[in-house]
N, CA and C atoms as an extended XYZ file, in Angstrom:
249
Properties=species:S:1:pos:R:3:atomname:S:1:resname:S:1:resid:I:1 pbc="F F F"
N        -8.705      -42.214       34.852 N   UNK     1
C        -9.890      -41.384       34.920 CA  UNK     1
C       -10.911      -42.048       35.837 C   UNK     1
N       -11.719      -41.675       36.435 N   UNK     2
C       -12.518      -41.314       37.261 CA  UNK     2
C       -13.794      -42.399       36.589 C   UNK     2
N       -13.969      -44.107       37.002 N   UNK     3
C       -15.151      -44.715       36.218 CA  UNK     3
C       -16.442      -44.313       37.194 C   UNK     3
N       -16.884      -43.598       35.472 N   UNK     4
C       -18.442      -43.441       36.257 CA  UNK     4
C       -19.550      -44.259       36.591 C   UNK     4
N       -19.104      -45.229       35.498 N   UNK     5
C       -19.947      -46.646       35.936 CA  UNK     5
C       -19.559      -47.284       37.599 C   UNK     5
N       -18.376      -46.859       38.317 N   UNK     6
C       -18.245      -47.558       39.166 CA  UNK     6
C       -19.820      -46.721       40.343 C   UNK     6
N       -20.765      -47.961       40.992 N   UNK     7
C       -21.932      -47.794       41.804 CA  UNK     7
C       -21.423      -47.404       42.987 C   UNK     7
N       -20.475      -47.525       43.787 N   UNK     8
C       -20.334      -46.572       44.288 CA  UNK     8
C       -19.946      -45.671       44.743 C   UNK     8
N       -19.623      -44.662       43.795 N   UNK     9
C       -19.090      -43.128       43.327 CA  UNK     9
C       -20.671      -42.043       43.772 C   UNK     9
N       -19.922      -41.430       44.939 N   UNK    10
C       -20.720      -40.599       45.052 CA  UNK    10
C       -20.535      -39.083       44.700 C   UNK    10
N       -21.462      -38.351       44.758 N   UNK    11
C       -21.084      -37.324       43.913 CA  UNK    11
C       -20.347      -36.031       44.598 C   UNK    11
N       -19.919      -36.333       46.373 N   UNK    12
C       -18.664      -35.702       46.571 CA  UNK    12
C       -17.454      -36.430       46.265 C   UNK    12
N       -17.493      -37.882       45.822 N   UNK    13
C       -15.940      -38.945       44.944 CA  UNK    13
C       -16.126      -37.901       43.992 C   UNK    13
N       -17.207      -38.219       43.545 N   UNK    14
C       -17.030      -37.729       41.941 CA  UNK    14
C       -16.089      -36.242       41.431 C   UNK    14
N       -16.776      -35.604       42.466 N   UNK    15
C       -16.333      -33.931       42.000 CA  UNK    15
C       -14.839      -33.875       42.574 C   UNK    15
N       -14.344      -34.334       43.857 N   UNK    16
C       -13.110      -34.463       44.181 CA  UNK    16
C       -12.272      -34.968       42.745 C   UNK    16
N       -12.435      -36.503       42.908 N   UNK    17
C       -11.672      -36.763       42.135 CA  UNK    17
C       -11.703      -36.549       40.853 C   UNK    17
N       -12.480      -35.640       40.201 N   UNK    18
C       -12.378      -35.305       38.619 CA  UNK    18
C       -11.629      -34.436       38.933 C   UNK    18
N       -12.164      -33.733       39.298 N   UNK    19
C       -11.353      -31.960       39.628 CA  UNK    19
C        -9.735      -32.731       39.918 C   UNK    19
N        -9.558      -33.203       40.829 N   UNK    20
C        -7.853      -33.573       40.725 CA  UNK    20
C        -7.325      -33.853       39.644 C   UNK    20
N        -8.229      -34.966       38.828 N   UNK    21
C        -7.656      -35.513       37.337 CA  UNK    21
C        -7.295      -34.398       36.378 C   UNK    21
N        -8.066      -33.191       36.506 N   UNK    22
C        -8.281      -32.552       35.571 CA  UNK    22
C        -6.949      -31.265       36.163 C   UNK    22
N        -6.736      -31.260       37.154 N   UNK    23
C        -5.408      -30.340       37.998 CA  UNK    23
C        -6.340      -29.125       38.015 C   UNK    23
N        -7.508      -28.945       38.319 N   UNK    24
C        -8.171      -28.071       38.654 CA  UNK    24
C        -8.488      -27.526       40.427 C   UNK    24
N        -8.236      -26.811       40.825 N   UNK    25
C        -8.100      -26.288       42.027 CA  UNK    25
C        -9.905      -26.000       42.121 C   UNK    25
N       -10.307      -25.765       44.014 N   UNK    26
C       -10.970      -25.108       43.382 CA  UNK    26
C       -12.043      -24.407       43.183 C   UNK    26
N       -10.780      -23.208       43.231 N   UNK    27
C       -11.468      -21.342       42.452 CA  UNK    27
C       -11.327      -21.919       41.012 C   UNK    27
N       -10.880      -22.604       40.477 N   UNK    28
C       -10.510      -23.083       38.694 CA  UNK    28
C       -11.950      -23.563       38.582 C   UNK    28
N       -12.554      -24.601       38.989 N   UNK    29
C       -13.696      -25.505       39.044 CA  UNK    29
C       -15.111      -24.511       39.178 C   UNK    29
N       -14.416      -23.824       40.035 N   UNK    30
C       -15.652      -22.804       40.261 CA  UNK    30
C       -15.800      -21.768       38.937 C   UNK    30
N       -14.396      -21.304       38.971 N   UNK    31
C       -15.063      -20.532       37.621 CA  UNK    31
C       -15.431      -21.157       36.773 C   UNK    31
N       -15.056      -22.060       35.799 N   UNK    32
C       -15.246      -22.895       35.091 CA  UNK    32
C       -16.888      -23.183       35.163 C   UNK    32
N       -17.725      -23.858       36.261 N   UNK    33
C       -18.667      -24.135       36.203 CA  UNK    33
C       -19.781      -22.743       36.334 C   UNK    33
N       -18.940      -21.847       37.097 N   UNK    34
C       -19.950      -20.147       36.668 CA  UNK    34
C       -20.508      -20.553       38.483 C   UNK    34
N       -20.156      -21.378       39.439 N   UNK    35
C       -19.807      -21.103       40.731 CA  UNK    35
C       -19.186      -20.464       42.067 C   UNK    35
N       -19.794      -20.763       43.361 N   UNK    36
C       -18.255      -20.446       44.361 CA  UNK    36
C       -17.680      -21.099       44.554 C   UNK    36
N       -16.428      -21.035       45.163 N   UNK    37
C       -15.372      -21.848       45.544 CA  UNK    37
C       -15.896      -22.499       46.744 C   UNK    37
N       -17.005      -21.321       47.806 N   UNK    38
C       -17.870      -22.567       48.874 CA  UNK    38
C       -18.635      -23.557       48.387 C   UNK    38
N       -19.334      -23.417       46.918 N   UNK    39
C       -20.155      -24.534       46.690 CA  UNK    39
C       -19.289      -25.446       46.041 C   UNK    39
N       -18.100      -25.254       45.783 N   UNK    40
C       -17.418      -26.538       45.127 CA  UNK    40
C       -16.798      -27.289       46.405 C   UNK    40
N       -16.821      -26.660       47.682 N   UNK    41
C       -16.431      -27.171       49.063 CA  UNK    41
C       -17.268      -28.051       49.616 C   UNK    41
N       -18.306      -27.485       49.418 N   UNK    42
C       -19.524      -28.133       49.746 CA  UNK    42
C       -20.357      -29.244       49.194 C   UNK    42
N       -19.899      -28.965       47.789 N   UNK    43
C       -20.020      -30.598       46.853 CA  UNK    43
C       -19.149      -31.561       47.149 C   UNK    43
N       -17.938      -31.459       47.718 N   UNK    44
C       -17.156      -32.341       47.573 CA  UNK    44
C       -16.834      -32.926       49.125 C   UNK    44
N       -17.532      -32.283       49.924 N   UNK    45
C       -18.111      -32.575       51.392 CA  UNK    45
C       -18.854      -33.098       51.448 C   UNK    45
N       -19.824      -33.412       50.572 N   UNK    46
C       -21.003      -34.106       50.677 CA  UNK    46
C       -22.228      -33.153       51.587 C   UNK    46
N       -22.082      -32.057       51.782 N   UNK    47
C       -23.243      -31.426       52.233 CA  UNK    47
C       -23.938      -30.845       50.951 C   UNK    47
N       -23.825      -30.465       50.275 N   UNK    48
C       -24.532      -30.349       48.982 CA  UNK    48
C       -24.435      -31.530       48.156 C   UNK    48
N       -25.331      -32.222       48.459 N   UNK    49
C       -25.537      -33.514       47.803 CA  UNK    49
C       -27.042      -34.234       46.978 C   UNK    49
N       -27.667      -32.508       47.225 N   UNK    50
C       -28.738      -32.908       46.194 CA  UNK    50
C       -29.312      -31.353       45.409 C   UNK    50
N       -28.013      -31.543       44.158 N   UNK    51
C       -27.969      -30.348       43.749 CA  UNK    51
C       -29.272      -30.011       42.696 C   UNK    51
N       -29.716      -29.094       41.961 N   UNK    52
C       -30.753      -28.324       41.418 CA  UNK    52
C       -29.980      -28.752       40.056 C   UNK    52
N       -30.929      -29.329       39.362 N   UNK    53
C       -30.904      -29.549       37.771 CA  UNK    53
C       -30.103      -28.762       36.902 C   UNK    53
N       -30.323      -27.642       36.875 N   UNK    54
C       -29.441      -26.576       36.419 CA  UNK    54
C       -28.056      -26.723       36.756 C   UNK    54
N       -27.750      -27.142       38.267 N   UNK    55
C       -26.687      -27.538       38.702 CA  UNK    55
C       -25.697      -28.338       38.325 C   UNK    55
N       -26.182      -29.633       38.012 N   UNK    56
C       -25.941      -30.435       37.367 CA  UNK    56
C       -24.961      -30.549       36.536 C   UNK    56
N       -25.783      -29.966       35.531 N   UNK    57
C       -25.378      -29.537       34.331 CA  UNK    57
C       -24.346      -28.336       34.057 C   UNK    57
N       -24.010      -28.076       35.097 N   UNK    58
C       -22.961      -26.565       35.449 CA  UNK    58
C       -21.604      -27.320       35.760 C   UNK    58
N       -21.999      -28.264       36.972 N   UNK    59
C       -20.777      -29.283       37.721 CA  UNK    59
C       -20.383      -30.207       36.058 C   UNK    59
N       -20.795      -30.673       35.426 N   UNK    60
C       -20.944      -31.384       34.363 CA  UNK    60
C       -19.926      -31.205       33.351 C   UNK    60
N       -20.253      -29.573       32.880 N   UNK    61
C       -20.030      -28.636       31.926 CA  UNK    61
C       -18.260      -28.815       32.305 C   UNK    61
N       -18.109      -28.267       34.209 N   UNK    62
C       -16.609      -27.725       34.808 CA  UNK    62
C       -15.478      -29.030       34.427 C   UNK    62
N       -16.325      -30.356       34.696 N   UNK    63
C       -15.270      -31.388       34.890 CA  UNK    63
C       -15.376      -32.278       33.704 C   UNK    63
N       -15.576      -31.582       32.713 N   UNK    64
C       -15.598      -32.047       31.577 CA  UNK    64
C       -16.463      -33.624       31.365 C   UNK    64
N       -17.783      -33.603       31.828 N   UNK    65
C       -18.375      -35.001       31.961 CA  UNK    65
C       -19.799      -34.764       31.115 C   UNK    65
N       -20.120      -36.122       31.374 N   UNK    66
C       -21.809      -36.138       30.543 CA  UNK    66
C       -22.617      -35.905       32.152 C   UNK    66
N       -23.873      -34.787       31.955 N   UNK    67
C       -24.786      -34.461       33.066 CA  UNK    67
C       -25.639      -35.845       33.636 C   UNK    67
N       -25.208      -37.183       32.958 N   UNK    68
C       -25.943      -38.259       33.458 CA  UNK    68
C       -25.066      -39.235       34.282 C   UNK    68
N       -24.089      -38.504       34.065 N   UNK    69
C       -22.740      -39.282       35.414 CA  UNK    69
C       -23.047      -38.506       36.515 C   UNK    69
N       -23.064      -36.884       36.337 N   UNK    70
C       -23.158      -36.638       37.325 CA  UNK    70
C       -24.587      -36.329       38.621 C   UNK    70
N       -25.651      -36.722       37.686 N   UNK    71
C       -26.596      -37.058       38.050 CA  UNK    71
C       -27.053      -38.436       38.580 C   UNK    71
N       -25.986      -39.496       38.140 N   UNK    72
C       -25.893      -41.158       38.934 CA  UNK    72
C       -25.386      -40.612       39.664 C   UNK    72
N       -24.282      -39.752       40.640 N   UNK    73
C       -23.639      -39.826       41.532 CA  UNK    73
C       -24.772      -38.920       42.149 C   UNK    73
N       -25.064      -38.752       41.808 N   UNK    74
C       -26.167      -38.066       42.580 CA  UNK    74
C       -27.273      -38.287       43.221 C   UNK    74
N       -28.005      -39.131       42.392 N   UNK    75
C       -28.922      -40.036       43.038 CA  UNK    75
C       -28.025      -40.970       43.977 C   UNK    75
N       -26.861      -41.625       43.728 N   UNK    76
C       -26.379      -42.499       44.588 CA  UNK    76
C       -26.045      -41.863       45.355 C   UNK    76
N       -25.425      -40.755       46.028 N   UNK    77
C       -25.455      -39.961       47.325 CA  UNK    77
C       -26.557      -39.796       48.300 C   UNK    77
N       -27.981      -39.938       47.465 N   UNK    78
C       -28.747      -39.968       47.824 CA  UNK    78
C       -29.515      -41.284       48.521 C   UNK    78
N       -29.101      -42.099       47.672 N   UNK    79
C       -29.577      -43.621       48.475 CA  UNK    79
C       -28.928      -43.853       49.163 C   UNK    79
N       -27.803      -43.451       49.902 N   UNK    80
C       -26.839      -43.765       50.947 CA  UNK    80
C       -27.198      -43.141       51.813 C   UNK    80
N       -27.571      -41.811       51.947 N   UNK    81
C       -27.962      -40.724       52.791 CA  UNK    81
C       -29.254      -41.652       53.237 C   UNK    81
N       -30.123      -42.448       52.853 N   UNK    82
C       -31.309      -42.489       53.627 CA  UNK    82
C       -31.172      -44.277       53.817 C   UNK    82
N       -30.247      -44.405       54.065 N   UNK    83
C       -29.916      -45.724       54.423 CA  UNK    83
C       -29.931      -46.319       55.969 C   UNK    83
């Protein structure tokens, strides 16, 4: 599984590689989280990399995680981006 403690997991690692662990494709991920299949493209591209709170907690919900993993990978996408 996918350590969320590891620092640096960013939160297009993150969503890739859960979603694989979990054998979720993904239109699966998307429905699951009540998404599109472009924004699960786009998370895991790293162009959506500073998602909306609500969000969060949606991506969270899909890959079966706590919203504060996926909110560390989140902020840490973010401190890299302005590096």
């Amino acid at each position: 599984m996918t350590d969320p403690h590891d620092g640096a997991l960013t939160l297009s690692t993150l969503v890739k590689t859960r979603r694989r662990e979990l054998k979720l494709s993904m239109s699966g991920m998307a429905t699951a989280g009540g998404f599109t299949k472009q924004y699960v493209c786009m998370l895991e591209s790293g162009v959506a990399e500073n998602p909306r709170a609500s969000h969060i907690r949606m991506i969270a919900d899909a890959l079966l995680l706590k919203p504060e993993v996926v909110l560390a990978a989140a902020l840490g996408s973010q401190d890299g981006a302005n590096v």
